[in-house]
C-alpha positions in Angstrom: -3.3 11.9 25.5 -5.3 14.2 23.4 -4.2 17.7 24.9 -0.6 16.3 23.4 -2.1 15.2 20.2 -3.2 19.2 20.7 -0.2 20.6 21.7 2.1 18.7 18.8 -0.8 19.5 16.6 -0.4 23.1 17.6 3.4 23.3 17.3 3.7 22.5 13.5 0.5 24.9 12.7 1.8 27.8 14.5 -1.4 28.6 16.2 -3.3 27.1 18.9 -5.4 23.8 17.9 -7.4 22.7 21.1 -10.5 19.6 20.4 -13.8 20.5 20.9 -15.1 17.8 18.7 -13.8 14.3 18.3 -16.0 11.8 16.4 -14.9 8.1 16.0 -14.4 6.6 12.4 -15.4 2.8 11.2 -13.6 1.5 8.5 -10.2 0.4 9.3 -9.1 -2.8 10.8 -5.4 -2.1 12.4 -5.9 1.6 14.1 -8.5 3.1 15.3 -9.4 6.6 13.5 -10.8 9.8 14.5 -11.9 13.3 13.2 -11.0 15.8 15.6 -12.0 19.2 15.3 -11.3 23.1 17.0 -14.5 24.1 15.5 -12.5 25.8 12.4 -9.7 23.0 11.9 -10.1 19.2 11.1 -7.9 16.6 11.0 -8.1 12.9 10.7 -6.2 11.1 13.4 -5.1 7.6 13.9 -4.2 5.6 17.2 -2.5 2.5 18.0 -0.4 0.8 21.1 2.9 3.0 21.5 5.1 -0.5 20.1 3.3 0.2 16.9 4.4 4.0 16.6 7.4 3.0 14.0 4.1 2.0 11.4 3.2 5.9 11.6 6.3 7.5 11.0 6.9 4.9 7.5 3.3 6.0 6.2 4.6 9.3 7.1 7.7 8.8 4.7 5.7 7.3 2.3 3.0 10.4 2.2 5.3 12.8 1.4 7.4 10.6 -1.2 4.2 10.7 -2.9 3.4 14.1 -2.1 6.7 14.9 -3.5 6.1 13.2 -6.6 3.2 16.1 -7.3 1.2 13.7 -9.4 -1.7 12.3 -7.2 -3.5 13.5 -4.1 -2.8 11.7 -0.7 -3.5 12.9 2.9 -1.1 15.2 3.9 0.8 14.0 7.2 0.5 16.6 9.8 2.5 15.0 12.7 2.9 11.9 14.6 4.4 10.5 17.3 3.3 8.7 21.0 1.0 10.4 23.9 0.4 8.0 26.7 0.0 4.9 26.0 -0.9 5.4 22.2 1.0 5.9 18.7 -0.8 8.3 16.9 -0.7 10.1 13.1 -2.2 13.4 12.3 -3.1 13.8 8.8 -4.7 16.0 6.8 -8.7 15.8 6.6 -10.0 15.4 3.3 -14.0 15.2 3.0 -14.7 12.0 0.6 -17.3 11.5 -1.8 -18.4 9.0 -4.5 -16.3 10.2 -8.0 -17.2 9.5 -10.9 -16.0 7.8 -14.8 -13.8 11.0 -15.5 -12.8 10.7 -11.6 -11.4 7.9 -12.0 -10.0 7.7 -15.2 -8.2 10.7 -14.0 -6.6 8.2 -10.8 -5.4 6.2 -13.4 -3.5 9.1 -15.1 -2.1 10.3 -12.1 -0.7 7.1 -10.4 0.8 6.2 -13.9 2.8 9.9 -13.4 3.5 8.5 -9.8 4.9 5.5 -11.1 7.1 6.6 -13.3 9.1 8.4 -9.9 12.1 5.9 -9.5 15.1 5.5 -7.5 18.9 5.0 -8.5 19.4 2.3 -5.1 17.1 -0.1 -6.7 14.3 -2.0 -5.3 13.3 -1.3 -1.5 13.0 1.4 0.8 14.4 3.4 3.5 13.1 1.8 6.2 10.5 -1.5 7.1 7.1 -0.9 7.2 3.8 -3.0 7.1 1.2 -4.7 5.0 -1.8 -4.5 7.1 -0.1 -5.4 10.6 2.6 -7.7 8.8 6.3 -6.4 8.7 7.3 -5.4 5.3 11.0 -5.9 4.9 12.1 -3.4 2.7 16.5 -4.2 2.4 17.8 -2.0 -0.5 18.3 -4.3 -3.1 19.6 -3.8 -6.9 17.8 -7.1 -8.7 14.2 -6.9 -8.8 13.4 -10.9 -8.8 15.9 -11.4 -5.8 14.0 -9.0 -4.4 10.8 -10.2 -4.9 11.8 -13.4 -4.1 13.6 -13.4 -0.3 11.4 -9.8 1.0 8.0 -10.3 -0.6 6.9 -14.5 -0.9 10.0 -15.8 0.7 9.0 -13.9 3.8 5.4 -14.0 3.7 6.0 -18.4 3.4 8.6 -18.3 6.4 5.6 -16.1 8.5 3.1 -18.9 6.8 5.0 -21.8 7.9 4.9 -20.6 11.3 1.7 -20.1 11.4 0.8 -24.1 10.4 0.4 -23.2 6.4 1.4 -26.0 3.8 2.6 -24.3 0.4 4.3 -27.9 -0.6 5.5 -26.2 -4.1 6.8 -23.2 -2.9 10.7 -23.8 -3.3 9.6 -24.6 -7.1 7.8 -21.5 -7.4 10.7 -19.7 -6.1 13.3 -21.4 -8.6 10.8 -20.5 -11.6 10.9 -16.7 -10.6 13.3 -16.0 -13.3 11.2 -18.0 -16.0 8.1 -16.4 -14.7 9.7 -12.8 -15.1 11.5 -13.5 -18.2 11.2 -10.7 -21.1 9.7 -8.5 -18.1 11.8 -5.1 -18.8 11.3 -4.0 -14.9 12.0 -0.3 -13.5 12.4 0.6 -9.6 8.7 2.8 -9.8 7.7 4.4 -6.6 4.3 2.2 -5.7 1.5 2.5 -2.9 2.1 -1.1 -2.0 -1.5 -2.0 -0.7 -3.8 -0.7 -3.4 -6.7 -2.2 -3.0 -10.3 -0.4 -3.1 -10.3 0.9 0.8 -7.1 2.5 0.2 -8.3 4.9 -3.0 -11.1 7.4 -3.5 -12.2 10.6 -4.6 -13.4 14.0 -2.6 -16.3 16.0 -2.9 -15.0 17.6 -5.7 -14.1 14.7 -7.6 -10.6 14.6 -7.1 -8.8 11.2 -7.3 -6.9 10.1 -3.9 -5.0 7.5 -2.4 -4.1 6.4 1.1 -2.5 4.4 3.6 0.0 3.2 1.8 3.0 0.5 2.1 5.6 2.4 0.4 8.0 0.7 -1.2 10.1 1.1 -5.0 9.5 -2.0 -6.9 7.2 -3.2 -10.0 4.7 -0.9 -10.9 2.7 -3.8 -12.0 2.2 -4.7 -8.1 0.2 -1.8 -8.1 -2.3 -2.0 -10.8 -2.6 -6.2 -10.1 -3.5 -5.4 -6.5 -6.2 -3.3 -7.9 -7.9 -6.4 -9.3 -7.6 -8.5 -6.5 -10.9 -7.8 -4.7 -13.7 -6.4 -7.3 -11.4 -4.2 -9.4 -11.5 -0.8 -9.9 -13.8 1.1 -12.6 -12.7 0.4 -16.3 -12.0 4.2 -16.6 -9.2 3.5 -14.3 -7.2 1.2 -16.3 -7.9 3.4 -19.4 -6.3 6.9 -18.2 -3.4 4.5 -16.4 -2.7 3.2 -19.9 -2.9 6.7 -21.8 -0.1 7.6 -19.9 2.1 4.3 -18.6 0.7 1.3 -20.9 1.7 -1.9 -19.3 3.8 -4.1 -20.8 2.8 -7.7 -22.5 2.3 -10.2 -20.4 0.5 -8.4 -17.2 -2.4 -10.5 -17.2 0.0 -13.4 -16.1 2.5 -11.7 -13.8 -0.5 -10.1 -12.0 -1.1 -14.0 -10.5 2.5 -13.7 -8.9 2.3 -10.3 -7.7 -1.1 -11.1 -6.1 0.0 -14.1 -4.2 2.1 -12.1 -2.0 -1.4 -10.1 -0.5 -3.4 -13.3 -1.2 0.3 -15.3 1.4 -0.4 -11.6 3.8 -4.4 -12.6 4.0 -3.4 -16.4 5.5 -0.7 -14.8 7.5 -3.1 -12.3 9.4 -6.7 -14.1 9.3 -5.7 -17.7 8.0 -9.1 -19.6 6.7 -9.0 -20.4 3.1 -6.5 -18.2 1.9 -4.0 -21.3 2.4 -5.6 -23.5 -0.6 -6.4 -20.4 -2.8 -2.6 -19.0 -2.5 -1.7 -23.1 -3.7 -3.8 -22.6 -6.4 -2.1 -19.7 -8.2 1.2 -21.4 -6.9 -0.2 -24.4 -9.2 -1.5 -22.3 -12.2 2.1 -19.6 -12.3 3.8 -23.0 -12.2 1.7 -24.6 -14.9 2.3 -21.4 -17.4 5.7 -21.5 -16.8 6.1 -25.4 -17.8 4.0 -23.8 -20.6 6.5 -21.1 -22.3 
């Protein structure tokens, strides 16, 4: 497997890439991740079963969307592809460090300029990809709240259902979407899609960076709530994203709905109590919008 990891490796370099070193990397869940290295050249590479090869070549779209964007630093996709018995991603190797206030104020300024990289086909993608290990269903569509509605919760409750989940108000929540979303001016922005705090950093030098991503054009404001969901990122972030892109009134509610489809995601793959907290912000975006 890894002398064709090599020899694809090789191909799109132009000059012979052959492992000496290969050193196993904690941290992710889903794939398993190594740094391999020809003594001069490092790259970080990520495995999975072959089935799971399609995942790979969707983060590799949504790298170089983002690349293409020239606005924020992600891992540069090398290659992918299958050897053996295993998918596997090549990416560019970027050596990580611990940023700082002006680090991250400067992620904020740059994924604001990302953001504002939108798309004349409206909401969606070119292609399905995942949230963690969950299909993301990505259909081309040109209304933002239809969108949200059957490819983001509607989904994520169908998978919940199956899985034994009780969401007893969720056709309600559904209907209120439009109510919810009301005076929301919404753009198609190009977004990571899973930005929580494992997916963003800075290098060594203190540049900001962002990775493994779920690609997708929708709400910027799915971005910056996911941020929030587990700890939140430093207050310098949401300062420089403001400077550039300020978010629009009423945020602090929408961020509820737009977190309920990762909070929906988190029953779907690990189940526990993620059923009863994603019926409480069903119960409190409900309540605000009797309230309006």
């Amino acid at each position: 497997m890894w002398t064709e990891i090599d020899a694809h490796i090789s191909r799109i370099i132009s000059e012979k890439f052959q492992t000496q070193q290969k050193r196993s990397l904690s941290g992710g869940c889903i794939n398993q991740g190594y740094a391999v290295s020809d003594g001069t050249l490092t790259y970080f590479v990520k495995l999975n079963q072959a089935s799971q090869v399609a995942m790979f070549e969707a983060e590799t779209l949504g790298l170089e969307q983002m690349l293409a964007t020239n606005t924020i630093r992600v891992p540069k996709p090398i290659c992918w592809g299958v050897a053996g018995n295993s998918g596997y991603i090549v990416l560019e190797w970027l050596e990580m460090g611990s940023g700082n206030s002006a680090s991250w104020e400067e992620m904020g300024r740059r994924l604001a300029m990302m953001h504002k990289a939108t798309s004349a086909q409206g909401y969606g993608w070119d292609m399905n990809n995942t949230i963690g290990s969950t299909p993301q269903i990505n259909t081309w569509t040109a209304d933002w709240i239809q969108f949200y509605a059957k490819h983001r919760l509607g989904y994520q409750f169908q998978l919940a259902r199956r899985r034994g989940g009780s969401f007893p108000q969720q056709d309600e929540l559904l209907a209120a979407l439009p109510e919810i979303l009301a005076d929301h001016q919404v753009q198609p922005s190009l977004v990571h899609g899973d930005l929580w705090g494992g997916n963003a950093g800075c290098t060594v030098a203190g540049e900001p960076v962002i990775f493994d991503p779920a690609t997708y054009f929708g709400d910027r404001e799915v971005d910056i709530a996911m941020t929030e969901l587990f700890g939140g990122f430093p207050a310098a972030f949401y300062q420089g994203y403001n400077q550039v892109f300020p978010l629009d009134a009423g945020y602090e509610k929408r961020k509820t709905l737009y977190n309920l489809y990762h909070i929906l995601n988190h029953f779907n793959l690990f189940g526990g109590g993620y059923a009863s907290q994603a019926n409480r912000m069903i119960e409190k975006l409900l309540s605000s919008a009797e309230a309006r």
